[in-house]
C-alpha positions as CSV (number, residue, x, y, z in Angstrom):
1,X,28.8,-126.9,35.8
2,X,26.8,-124.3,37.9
3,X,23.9,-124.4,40.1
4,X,21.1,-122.1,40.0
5,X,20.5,-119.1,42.2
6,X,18.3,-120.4,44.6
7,X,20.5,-123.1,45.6
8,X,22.5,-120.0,47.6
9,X,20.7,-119.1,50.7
10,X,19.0,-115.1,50.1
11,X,20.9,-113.6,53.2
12,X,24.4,-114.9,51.3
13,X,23.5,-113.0,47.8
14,X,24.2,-109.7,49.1
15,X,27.8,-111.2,50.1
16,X,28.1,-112.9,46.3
17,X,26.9,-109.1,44.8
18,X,29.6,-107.6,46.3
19,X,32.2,-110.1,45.4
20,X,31.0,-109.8,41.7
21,X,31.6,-106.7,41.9
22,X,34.8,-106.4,43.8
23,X,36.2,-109.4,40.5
24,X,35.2,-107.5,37.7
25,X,37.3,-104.9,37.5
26,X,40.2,-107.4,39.1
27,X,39.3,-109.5,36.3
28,X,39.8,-105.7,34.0
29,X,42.8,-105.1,35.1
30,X,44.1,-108.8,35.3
31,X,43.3,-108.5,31.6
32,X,44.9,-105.4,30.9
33,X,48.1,-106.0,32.6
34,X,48.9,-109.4,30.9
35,X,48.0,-108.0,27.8
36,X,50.8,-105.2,28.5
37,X,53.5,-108.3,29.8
38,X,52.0,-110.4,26.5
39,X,53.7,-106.9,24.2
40,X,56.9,-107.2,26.5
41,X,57.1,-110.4,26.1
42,X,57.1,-110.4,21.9
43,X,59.1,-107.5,22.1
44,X,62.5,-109.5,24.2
45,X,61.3,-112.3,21.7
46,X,61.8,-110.3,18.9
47,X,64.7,-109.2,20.5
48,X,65.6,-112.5,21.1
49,X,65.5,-113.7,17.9
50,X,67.6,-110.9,15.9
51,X,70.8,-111.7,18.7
52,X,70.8,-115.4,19.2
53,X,73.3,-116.3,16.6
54,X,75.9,-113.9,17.8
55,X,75.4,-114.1,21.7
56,X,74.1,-117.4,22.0
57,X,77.2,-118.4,24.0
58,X,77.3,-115.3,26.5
59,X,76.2,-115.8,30.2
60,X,74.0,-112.8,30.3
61,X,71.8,-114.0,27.0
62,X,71.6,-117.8,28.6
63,X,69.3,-115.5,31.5
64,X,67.2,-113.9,29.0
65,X,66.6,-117.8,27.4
66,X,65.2,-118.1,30.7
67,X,63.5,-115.3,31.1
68,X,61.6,-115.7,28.4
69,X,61.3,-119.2,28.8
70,X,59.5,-118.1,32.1
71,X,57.8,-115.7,30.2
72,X,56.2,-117.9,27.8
73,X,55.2,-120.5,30.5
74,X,53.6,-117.5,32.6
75,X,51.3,-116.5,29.8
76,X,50.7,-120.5,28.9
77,X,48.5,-120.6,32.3
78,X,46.1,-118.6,30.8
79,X,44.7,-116.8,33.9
80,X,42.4,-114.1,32.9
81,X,40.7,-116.7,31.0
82,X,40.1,-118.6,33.8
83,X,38.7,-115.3,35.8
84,X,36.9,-114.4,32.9
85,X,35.2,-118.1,33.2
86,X,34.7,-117.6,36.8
87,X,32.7,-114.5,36.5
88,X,31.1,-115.7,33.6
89,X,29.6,-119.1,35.7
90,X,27.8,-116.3,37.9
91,X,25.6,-115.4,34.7
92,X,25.4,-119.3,33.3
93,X,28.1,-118.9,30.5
94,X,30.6,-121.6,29.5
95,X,33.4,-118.5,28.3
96,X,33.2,-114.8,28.8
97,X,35.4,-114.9,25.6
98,X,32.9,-113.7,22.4
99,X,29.6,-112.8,24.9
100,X,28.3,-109.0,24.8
101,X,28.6,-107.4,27.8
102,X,25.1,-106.8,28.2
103,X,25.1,-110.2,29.5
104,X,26.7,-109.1,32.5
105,X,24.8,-106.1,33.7
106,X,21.6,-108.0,35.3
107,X,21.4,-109.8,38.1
108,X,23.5,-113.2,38.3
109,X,21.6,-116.4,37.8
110,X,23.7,-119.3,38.9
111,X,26.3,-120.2,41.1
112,X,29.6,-122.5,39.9
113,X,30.4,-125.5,41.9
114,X,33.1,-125.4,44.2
115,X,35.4,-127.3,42.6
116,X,35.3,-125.0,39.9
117,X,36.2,-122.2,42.1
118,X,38.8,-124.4,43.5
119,X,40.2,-124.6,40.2
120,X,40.6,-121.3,39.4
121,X,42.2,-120.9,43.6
122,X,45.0,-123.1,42.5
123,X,45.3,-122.0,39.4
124,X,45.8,-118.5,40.5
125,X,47.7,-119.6,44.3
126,X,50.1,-121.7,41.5
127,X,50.7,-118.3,40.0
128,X,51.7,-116.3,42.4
129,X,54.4,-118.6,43.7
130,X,55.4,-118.9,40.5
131,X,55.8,-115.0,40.3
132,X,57.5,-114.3,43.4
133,X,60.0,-117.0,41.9
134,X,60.6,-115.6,38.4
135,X,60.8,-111.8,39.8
136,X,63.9,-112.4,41.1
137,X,65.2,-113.8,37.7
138,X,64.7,-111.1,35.6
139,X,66.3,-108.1,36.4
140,X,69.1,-108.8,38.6
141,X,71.6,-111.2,36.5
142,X,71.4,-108.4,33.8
143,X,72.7,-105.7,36.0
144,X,75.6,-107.9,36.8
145,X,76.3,-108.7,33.1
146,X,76.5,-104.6,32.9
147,X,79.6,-104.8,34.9
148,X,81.7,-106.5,32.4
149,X,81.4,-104.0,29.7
150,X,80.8,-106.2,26.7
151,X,77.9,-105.5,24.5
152,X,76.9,-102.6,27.0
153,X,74.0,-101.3,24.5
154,X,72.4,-104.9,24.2
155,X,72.5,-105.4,28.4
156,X,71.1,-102.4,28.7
157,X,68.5,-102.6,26.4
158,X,67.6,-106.2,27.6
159,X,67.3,-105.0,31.2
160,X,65.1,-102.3,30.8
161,X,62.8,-104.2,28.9
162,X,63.2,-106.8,32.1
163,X,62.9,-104.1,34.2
164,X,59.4,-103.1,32.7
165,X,58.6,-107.1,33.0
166,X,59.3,-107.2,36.9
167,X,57.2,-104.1,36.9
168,X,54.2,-105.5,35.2
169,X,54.6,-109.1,37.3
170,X,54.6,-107.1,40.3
171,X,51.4,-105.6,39.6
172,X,50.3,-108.7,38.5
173,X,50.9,-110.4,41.7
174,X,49.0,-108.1,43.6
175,X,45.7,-108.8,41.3
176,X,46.8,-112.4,41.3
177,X,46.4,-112.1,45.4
178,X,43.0,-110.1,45.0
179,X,41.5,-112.8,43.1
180,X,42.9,-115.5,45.6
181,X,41.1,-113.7,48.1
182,X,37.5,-113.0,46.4
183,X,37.8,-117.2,45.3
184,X,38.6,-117.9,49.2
185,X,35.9,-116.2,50.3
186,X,33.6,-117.2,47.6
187,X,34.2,-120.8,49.3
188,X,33.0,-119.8,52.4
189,X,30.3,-118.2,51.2
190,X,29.0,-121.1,49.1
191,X,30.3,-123.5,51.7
């Protein structure tokens, strides 16, 4: 649900311009960079899949069940979908998912409640501490498996492709804590 614009206060819309347009390229790039850990992810999938039968047993592919399994559960939360909604409430769409962009280039009309903003906080907040958990994971308990010599090719191939993962997450966290920041102050604001 949103409110309309006049339920905002006129000396706070200046504030809620610049907010919009701090979140819409975060909301870009928030897009962009989950759509490149999205390709990773089918890639160590695919891998995945071709090697299960024969290393199913080994230590090092147990951590890459898990990092995927972290993998898929990261992309399940669906958060530039939820950004996307959040910037979308400013112009009284339901989904930014579909609408021409044209939609987006006047001025915004209504103002989403603040549990809706709250939503997308925890959502987000969630997110990060989820990432700061999983980053850990990914690349280091392949380097290890390295040591042993077995399968060399495979760990190696698996880690860079984690390697390029951690990269991406890291990046993501970073927009991750941009947008917890533009949603905390768009509670103030509105608040």
């Amino acid at each position: 649900t949103c409110l309309p614009r006049n339920s905002v206060s006129i000396h706070l819309h200046k504030d809620v311009d610049i907010l919009l347009k701090e979140l819409k390229p975060c909301a870009r790039h928030l897009r962009a960079t989950l759509g490149s850990y999205t390709d990773e992810l089918r890639i160590l999938e695919r891998l995945y899949y071709k090697n299960a039968n024969q290393h199913r047993t080994a230590l090092f592919f147990k951590r890459v069940s898990e990092t995927r399994r972290y993998g898929q559960k990261f992309v399940a939360l669906k958060l530039s979908e939820h950004v996307d909604r959040l910037y979308a409430s400013f112009f009284g769409l339901t989904t930014a998912m579909g609408v021409n962009q044209k939609r987006f280039k006047g001025t915004w009309t209504h103002v989403p409640t603040g549990c809706s903003i709250s939503f997308v906080l925890e959502r987000v907040s969630t997110s990060c501490k989820f990432l700061e958990k999983v980053s850990e994971l990914f690349y280091v308990h392949l380097t290890l498996a390295m040591q042993s010599g077995a399968f060399v090719q495979l760990i190696v191939l698996f880690s860079a492709i984690c390697s390029r993962m951690s990269t991406l997450l890291s990046e993501l966290s970073q927009v991750l804590r941009n947008s917890s920041r533009m949603c905390d102050r768009l509670l103030v604001i509105l608040d």
